[in-house]
C-alpha positions in Angstrom: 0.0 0.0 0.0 1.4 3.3 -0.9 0.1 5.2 2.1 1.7 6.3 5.4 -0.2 5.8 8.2 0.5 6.9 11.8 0.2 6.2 15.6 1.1 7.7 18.3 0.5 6.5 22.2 0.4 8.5 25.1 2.2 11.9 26.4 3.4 14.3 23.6 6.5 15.3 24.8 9.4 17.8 22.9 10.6 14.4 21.5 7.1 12.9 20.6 6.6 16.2 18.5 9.8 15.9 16.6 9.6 12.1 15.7 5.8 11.8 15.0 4.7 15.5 14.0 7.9 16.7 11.6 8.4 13.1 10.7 4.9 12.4 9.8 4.8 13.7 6.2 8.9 12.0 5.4 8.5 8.7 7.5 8.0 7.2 4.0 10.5 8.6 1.2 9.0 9.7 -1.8 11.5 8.1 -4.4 10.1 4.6 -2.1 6.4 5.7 -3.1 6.8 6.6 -6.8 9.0 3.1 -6.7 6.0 1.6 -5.4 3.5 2.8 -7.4 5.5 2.0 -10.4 6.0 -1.4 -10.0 2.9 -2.3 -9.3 1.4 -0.8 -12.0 2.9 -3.5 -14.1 0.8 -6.0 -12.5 -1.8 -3.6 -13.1 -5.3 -6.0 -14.1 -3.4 -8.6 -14.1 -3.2 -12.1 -12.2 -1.5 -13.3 -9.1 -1.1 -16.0 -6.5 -1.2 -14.9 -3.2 0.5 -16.5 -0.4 -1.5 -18.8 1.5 -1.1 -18.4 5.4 -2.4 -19.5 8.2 -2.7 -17.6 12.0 -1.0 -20.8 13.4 2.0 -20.1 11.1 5.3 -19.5 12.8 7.6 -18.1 10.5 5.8 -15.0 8.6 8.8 -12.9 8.0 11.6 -13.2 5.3 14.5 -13.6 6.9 17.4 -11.1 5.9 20.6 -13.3 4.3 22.6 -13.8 7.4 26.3 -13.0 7.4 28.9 -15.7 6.5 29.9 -18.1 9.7 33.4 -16.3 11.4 35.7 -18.8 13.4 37.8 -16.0 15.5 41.5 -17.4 15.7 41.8 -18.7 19.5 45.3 -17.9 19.9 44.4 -14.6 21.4 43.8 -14.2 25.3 40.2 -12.7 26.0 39.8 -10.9 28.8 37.3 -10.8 31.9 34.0 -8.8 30.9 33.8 -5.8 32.7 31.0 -4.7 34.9 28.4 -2.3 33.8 27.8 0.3 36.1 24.5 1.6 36.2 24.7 5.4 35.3 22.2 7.9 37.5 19.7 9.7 35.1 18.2 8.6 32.2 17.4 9.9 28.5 15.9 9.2 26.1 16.0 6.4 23.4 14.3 5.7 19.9 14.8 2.4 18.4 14.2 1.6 14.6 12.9 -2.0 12.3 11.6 -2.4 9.4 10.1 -6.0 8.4 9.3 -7.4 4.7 7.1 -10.4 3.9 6.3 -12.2 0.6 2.4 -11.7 -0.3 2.4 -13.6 -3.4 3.6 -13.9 -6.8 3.1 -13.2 -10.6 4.5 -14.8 -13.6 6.2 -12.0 -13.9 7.8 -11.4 -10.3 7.3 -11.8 -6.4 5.2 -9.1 -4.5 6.6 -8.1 -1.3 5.7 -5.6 1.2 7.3 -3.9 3.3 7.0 -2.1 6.7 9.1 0.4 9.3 8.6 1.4 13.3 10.5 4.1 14.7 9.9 3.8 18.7 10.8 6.1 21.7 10.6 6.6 25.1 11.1 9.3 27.5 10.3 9.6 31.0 7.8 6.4 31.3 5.7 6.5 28.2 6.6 4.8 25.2 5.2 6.0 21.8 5.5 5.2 18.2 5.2 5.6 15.1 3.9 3.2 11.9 5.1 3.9 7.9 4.1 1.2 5.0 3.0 -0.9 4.1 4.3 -0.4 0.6 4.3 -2.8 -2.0 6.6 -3.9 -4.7 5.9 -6.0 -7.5 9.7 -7.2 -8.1 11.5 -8.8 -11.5 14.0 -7.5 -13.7 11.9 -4.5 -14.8 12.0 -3.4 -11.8 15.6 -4.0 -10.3 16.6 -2.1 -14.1 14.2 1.2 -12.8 16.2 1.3 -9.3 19.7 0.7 -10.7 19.2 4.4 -13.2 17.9 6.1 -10.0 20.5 5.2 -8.0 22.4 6.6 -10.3 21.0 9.8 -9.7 19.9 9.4 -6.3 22.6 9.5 -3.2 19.5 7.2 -0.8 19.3 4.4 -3.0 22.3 1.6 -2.6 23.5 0.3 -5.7 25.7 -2.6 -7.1 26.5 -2.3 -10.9 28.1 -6.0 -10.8 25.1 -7.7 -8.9 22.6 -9.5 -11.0 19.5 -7.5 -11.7 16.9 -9.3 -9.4 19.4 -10.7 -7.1 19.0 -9.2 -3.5 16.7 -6.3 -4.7 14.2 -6.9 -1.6 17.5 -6.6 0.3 18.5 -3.1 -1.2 15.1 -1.8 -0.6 14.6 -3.0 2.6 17.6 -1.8 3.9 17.4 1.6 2.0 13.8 2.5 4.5 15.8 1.3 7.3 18.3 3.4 6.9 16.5 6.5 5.9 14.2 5.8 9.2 17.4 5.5 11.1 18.8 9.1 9.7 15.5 10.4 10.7 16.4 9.0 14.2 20.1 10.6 14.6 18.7 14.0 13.0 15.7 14.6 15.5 17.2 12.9 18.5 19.6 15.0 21.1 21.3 13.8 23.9 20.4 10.4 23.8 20.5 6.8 22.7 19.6 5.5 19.4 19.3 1.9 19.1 19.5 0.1 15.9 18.9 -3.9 14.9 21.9 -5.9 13.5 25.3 -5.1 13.4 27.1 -1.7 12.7 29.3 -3.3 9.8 28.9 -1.8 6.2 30.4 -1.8 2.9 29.0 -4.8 0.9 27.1 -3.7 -2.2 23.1 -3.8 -0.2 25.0 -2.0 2.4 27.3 0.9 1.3 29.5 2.6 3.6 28.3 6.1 2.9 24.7 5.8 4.3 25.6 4.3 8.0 28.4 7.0 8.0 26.1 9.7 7.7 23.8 8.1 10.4 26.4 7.8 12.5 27.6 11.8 12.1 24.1 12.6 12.1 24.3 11.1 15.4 27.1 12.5 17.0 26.2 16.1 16.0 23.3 16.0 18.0 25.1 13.9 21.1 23.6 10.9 20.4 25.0 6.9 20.8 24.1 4.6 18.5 24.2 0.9 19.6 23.0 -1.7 17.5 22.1 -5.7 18.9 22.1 -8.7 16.8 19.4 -11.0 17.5 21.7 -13.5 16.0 25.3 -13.9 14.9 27.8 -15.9 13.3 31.0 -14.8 14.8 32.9 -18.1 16.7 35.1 -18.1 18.9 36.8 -21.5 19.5 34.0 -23.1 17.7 31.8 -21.8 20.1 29.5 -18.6 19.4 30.8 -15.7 20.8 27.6 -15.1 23.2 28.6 -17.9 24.6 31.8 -16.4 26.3 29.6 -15.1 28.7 28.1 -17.9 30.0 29.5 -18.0 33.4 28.6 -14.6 33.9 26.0 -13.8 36.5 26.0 -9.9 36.5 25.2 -6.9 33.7 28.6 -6.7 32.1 30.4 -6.7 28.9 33.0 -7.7 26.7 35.4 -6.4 24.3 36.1 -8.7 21.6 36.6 -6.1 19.2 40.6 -6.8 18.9 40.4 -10.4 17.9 37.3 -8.9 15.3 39.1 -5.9 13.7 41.6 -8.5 12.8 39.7 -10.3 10.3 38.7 -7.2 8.1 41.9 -5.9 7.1 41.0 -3.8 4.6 37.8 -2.4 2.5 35.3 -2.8 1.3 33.6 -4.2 4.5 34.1 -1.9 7.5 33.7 -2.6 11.1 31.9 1.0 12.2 31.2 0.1 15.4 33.4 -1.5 18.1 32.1 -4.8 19.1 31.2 -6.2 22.3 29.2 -8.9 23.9 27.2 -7.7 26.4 24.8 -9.0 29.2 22.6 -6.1 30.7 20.9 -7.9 33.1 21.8 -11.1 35.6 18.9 -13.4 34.6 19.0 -11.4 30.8 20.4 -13.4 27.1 24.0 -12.4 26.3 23.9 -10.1 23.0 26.9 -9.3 20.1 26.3 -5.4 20.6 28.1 -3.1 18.5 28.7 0.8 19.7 30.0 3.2 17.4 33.8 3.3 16.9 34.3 7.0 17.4 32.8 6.9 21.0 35.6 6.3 23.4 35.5 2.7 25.3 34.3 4.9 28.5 31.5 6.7 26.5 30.3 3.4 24.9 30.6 2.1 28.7 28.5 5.1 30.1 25.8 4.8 26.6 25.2 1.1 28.0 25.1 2.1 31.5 22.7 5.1 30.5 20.3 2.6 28.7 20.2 0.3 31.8 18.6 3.2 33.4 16.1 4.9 30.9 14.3 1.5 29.1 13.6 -1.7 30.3 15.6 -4.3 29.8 14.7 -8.0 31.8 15.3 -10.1 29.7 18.8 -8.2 28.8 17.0 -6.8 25.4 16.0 -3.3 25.3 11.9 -2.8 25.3 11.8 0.1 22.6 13.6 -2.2 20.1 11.6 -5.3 21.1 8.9 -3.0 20.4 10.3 -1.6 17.3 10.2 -5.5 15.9 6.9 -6.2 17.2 4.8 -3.1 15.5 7.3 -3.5 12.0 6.5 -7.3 11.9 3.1 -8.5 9.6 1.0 -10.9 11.1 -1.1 -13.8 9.3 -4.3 -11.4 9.2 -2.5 -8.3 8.0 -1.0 -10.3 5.2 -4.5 -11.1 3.9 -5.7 -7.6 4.4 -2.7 -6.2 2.1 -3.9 -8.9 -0.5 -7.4 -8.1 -0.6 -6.6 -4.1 -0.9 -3.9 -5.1 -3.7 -7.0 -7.0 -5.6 -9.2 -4.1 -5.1 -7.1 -1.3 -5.9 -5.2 -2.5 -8.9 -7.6 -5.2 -10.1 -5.5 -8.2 -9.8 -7.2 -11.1 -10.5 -6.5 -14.4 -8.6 -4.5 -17.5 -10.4 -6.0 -20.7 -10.0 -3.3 -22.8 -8.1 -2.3 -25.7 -9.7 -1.4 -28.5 -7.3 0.8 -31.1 -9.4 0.9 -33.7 -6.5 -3.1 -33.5 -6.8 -2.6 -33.5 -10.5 -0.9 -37.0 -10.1 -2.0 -38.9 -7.4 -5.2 -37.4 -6.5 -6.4 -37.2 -2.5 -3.0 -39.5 -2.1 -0.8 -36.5 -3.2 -0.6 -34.9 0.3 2.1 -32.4 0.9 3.7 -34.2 4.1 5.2 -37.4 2.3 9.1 -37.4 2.0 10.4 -36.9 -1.7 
C-alpha cells in the first residue's frame, strides 16, 4: 500500500513532536512511493497467486541473508568482561525495524511488502510511530528502474556487478531502514539510538556512505548509536561468541573487538562500530552489541550504563527495540488484508493454483510425504 499511516500513544513530549509531528509527512520517502506505485502498476489487471497463510503459522517474515559463519582465531587471550555500572539519570532512546514479507507472486515477479517502526521513550511513556505498508511487484523490470535512479539518487544503494533481481528486496529493505534511522540521529539530542543488527557496512546492499552519515548525524546531536544482533555468526573456539559469557552472573560486557578488527583488514567491508558482547541484566540473554567506533571505550561504557537506566531491559534486550520488531512485523491477518486491498485497488485477479501432487496422485498426493 502506498500510504503512510500513523500512531502515536500517550504523552506528547518535545521528542514525541519531533519524531511523530515533523516526521509524519517523510516517515516514508517519496523516491520509495513513486518506486511503489511504479511497480505495481505492471501487475496492473493482471493475475497473481497470493500467499497462503495461516494464524498458526510460525515463521511470517523473510528472513534477511545472514552473514557468512566467522571462526575467530583462539590464539588470542580474551579478557574478563567488565561490569556495567549503572549510570544515575536517564534519557531518552528511539529504536528503529523495518520487516518485509512475501504476499504472493506473478508470472512476472514476487510481491513483497514492506513495513518500518521508529519507537521512543522518554520519561515512562513509550510511543510510536507506523510507515508502509508499501508494496513492490519485483522482477527484472524493476531492479533495471532502481539501478538508473540510484544513479541519480545518493538514498538508493546500488551494485552495478550484482545480478539485476538478485537481493533487490534486500536493497530496498535496507534503504527504509536506513532513511528511518537518519530520521532518528537527526531529531534525537542527547540520547540513545538503538539500531537492529550489526554496525558493519560496505557490501554492495549496504554501502558505507549511508551508515556513515547516520552515525555523524548522530554524534552532531550527542547521540550513541548501539545496535544488537538477535543472532550472529562470529565463533570463537567453535563456540558462538555469546557464549563467552556464560559464566557470567552480572550486567557486564566484553570487548572482543581486537580479535574482530583483525579479520577485516581492509575495504570494502568496514567494522563502524566497536564490538562487544554484552549482558545487561543477571537473569538477561548475552547479545553481540556493536557501539560506534568514534565513541571512546568509556563513553560506549556510560551509553550502555545510560540505557540500563532509561528502558527496560529483563530479559537483557531493550523494550523500545523489542517493540520496534513487534509493530514493523506482519501478522497472518494483516497479510490477507494487504492482499485483498492489492486485488481491489489494482484489479488483480487471482490465479488458480495448480497442485501437481493432486494433479498426479489425486487425495493421495498430500504435501507431508518425504520426496
Amino acid at each position: 500500500m502506498t500510504h503512510r499511516t500513523q500512531d502515536i500513544g500517550f504523552e506528547h513530549s518535545k521528542i514525541s513532536r519531533l519524531l511523530s509531528e515533523e516526521s509524519g509527512n517523510i516517515l516514508l520517502p517519496d523516491f520509495l512511493l513513486n518506486l511503489s506505485s511504479e511497480s505495481m502498476r505492471t501487475l496492473s489487471g493482471g493475475f497473481f497467486e497470493p500467499r497462503e497463510v495461516t494464524t498458526v503459522e510460525a515463521e511470517l517474515e523473510d528472513a534477511v541473508e545472514e552473514e557468512p559463519r566467522l571462526n575467530l582465531a583462539n590464539t588470542t587471550i580474551i579478557g574478563e568482561p567488565e561490569p556495567i555500572v549503572n549510570v544515575v539519570g536517564n534519557c531518552p532512546v528511539v529504536a528503529v525495524d523495518v520487516s518485509s514479507v512475501r504476499v504472493g507472486e506473478s508470472e512476472q515477479g514476487l510481491l513483497y511488502a514492506l513495513r518500518g517502526a521508529l519507537v521512543w521513550r522518554e520519561g515512562l511513556s513509550y510511543n510510536f510511530t507506523r510507515c508502509g505498508p508499501l508494496a513492490f511487484h519485483l522482477n527484472d523490470l524493476i531492479a533495471r528502474s532502481l539501478n538508473r535512479r540510484s544513479r541519480a539518487n545518493d538514498n538508493l544503494s546500488y551494485s552495478a556487478w550484482s545480478p539485476l533481481s538478485e537481493r533487490l528486496l534486500s536493497r530496498l529493505r535496507n534503504t527504509l531502514e536506513r532513511w528511518m534511522q537518519r530520521l532518528a540521529c537527526s531529531r534525537l539530542s542527547r540520547g540513545i539510538v538503538l539500531l537492529d543488527g550489526s554496525l558493519t557496512a560496505g557490501t554492495p546492499d549496504n554501502p558505507t556512505v549511508y551508515l556513515e552519515d547516520i552515525l555523524n548525524r548522530s554524534r552532531e546531536n550527542g547521540n550513541a548509536v548501539i545496535a544488537f544482533s538477535k543472532e550472529t555468526k562470529l565463533c570463537f573456539s567453535g563456540k558462538k561468541i555469546t557464549r563467552l559469557l556464560d559464566k557470567a552472573n552480572y550486567p557486564c560486557m566484553l570487548n572482543i573487538d581486537r580479535i574482530i578488527t583483525p579479520q577485516f583488514p581492509s575495504a570494502p567491508v568496514r567494522l563502524m562500530g566497536r564490538v562487544y558482547v554484552a549482558k545487561l541484566t543477571s537473569r538477561g540473554l548475552p547479545f553481540r552489541v556493536d557501539i560506534d567506533r568514534q565513541l571512546s571505550e568509556e563513553s560506549a561504557a556510560k551509553a550502555v550504563g545510560r540505557l540500563i537506566n532509561s528502558d527496560i531491559v529483563e530479559q537483557g534486550y531493550p523494550e523500545t527495540l523489542r517493540l520496534a520488531h513487534i509493530l514493523s512485523t506482519f501478522t497472518a491477518n494483516e497479510i490477507l488484508a494487504i492482499q485483498r486491498h492489492l486485488s481491489i485497488d489494482y484489479g488483480l485477479k487471482l490465479a488458480p493454483r495448480l497442485s501437481f501432487r493432486r494433479s498426479l496422485f489425486g487425495p493421495y498426493g498430500t504435501s507431508r510425504e518425504a520426496s
